[in-house]
N, C-alpha and C positions, 0 to 999 in steps of 0.2 A: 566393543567399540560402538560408539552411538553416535548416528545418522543428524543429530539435529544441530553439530554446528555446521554442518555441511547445508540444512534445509535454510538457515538462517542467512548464512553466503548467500546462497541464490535469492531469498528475499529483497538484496540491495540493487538487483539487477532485472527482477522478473516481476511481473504483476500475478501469475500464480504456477507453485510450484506443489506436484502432483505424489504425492507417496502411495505407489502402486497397492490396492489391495485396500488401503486402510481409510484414504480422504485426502484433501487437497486445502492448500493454503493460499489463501486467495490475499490482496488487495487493494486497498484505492486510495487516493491520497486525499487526505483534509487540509483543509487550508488553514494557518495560523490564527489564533482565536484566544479569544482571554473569559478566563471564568471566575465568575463574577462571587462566587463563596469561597471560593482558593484563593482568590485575587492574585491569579499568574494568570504573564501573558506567554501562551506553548505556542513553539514554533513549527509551521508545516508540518504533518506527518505522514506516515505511509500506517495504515489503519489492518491492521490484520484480523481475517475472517478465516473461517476454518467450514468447510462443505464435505460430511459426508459422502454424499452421492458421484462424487468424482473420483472414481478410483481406478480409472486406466490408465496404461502404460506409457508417458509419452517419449520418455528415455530423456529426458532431462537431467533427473536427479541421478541416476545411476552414472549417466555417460558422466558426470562435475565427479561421483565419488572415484569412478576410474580413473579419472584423469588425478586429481589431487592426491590418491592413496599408492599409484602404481600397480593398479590390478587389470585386471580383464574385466568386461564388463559382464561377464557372467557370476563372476566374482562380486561384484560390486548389488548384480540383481539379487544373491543370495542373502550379502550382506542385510540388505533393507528388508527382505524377510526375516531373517534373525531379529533384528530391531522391532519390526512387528509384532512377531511370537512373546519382545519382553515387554512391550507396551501394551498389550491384552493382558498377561497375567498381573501385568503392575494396577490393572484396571480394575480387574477383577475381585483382586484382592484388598484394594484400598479405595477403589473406588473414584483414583485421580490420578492424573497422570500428568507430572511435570516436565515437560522441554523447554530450559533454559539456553536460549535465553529467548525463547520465543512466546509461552504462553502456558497455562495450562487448563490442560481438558478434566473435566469430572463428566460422570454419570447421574442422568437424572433419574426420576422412579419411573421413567416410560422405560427403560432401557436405553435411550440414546443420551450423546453426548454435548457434554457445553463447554464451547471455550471460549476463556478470559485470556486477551492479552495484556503481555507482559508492561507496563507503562512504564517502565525505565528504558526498553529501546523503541527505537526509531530508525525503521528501515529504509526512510527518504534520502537517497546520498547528498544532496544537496544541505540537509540539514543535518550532516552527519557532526556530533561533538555538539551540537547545540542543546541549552538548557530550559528550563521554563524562568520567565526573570518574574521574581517578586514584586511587588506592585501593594503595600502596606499600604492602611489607610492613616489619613493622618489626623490625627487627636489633636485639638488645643487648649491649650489652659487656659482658664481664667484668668483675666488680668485682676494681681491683688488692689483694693481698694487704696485710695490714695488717704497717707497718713496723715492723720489730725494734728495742727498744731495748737496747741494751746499759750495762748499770751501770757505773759510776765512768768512764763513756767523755764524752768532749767531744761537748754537745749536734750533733745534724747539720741540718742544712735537707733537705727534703726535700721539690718543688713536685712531684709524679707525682700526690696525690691532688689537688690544685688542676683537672688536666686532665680528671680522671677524675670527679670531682661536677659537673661541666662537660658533662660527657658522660650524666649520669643527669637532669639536669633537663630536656638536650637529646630522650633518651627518653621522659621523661613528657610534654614538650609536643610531639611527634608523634604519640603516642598519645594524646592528650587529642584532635588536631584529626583524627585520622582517625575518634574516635567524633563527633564532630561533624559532618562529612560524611556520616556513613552516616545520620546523623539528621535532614539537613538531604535526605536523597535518598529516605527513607520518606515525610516529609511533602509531599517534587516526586510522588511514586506514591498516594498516598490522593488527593490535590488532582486529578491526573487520570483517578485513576479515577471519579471524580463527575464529570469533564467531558466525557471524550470523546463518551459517546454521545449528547450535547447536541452538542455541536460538529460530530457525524458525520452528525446527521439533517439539522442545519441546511445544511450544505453537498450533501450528497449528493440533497438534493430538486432541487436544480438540476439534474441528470442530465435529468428529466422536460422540463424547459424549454428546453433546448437540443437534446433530441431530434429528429433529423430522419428524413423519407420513407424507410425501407427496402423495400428491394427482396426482394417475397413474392411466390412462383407461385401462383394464388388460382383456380380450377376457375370455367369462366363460367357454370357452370349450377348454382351452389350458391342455396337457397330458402331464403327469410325463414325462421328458426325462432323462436320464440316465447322473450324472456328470462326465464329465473328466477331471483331473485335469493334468496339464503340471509339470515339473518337475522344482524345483525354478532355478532363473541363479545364478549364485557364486556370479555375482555384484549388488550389492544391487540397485534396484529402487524406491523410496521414493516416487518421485509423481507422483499420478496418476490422471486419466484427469474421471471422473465421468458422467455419460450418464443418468445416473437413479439408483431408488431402488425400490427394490419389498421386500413382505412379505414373496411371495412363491419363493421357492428355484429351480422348476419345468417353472416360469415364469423367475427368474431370467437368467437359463440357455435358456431358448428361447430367449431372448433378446439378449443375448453373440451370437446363431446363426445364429440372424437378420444381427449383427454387420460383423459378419465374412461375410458373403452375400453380405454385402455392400464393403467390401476390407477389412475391419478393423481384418487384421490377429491374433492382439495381445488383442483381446476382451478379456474379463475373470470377473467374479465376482466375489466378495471377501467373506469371510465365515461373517455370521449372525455377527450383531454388538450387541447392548446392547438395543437397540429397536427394535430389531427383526428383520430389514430389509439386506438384499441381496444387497451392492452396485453394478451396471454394471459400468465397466471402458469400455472405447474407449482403452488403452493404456496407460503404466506407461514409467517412464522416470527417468535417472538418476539426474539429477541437474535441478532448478526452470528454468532456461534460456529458455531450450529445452520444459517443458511442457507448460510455459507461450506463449509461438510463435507457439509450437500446436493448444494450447485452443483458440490463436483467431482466427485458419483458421476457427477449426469446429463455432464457431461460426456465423463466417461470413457466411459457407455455408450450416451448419446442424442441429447446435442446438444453440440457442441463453441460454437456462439454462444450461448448460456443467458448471462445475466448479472443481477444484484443493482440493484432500484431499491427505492429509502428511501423511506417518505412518513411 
């Protein structure tokens, strides 16, 4: 039994979900856009990335395959090993590796891995069932020269221009329906530009609720420090860029000190969630744009597990 329509589920609900041991599926939403040698105009996507280097445990995927298959979740961690073990020899020996309906991976000659997603789906629920709409350009014919009459000559029949007004009506009602299209595809782009980021809170709060126990090196002689909490701003900040969690609230506030030590002036830890743990944020941010182009400096140069939780 294989693991990837399970990874694919969770894609409509998470911005990255984690396959213990092997890499993680990351991604971001693009915004609808028309391409100009296809001549489609595609509507919003959720853009899927695939990152080696994230291969810890966060209990997401396992706790969804518990829950959907009726196992235990030791069961379900063994499961995704299995799945592993056939996704390397499948690699191995052919050099590719197809998860439909999410993407597939190949081997390049470094030894490491590239993957192409799938362009038939679209993990964005909001754009869930929509397609790319055609956008043909449109040809027109020449109009045929007007017929010669000639005097004291025996009238002629002549059916060419019959074909030909035939053919000019036929251009004005494809060009009537291709502005109509384009106008029916501004009012699909204003409509969701007012929803998504309803749509995105509303879902992406789940992240928090499904979050399980990760695994943190925590110093056993670290002392109670005293919490201080800052005073909220009037403007609401929704996403926040996540560093870690802890169980202890004493750890968790050490971590926010490390932070601030390091520059990070807007460190802060959020209160105990529903598993017990203590998020630490790097920093929250008003709108996805700004914490997305955050997230991949620290990436790039601090933390390669850093990820985005909504509230």
């Amino acid at each position: 039994m294989g693991i990837e329509k399970h990874i694919s589920a969770l894609l409509y609900r998470y911005q990255c979900v984690i396959v213990p041991g092997f890499g993680a599926f990351l991604t971001e939403i693009q915004s609808s856009y028309y391409d100009d040698k296809k001549q489609i105009f595609f509507p919003p996507q959720k853009r899927v990335l695939f990152n080696v280097n994230i291969t810890h445990n966060d209990g997401l995927l396992a706790n969804h395959i518990a829950n959907q298959e009726k196992m235990s979740y030791d069961q379900a961690t063994e499961l995704i090993k299995n799945s592993i073990n056939k996704w390397s020899e499948e690699l191995n020996s052919f050099g590719m590796l197809k998860l439909s309906p999410i993407g597939v991976l190949n081997s390049n000659n470094e030894g490491g891995l590239v993957f192409e997603p799938s362009v038939n789906s679209n993990f964005l629920a909001t754009s869930f069932g929509l397609s790319g709409v055609v956008s043909s350009e449109i040809l027109r014919e020449k109009e045929a020269p007007a017929p010669v009459i000639h005097i004291n000559s025996a009238p002629q029949v002549n059916k060419k221009p019959n074909r030909y007004t035939f053919l000019r009506y036929a251009s004005v009602f494809t060009l009537m329906a291709g502005i109509g299209g384009i106008l029916v595809n501004n009012g699909y782009n204003a409509y969701l530009s007012d929803q998504t980021l309803a749509i995105e809170k509303s879902v992406q709060t789940k992240v928090q609720q499904q979050l399980q126990q990760a695994t943190f090196v925590i110093e056993p002689d670290l002392e109670a420090i005293t919490l201080s909490v800052k005073d909220k701003s009037e403007v609401p900040m929704p996403y926040h860029i996540v560093a870690s969690a802890f169980r202890s609230e004493a750890n968790a506030q050490k971590a926010v000190e490390q932070l601030k030590a390091k520059g990070f002036e807007q460190a802060v830890f959020l209160e105990k969630n529903r598993h017990g743990m203590y998020p630490v944020l790097y920093s929250s941010y008003i709108n996805q744009e700004e914490a997305q182009t955050r997230l991949k400096e620290i990436h790039k140069t601090i933390n390669p597990d850093a990820w985005i939780l909504v509230q």
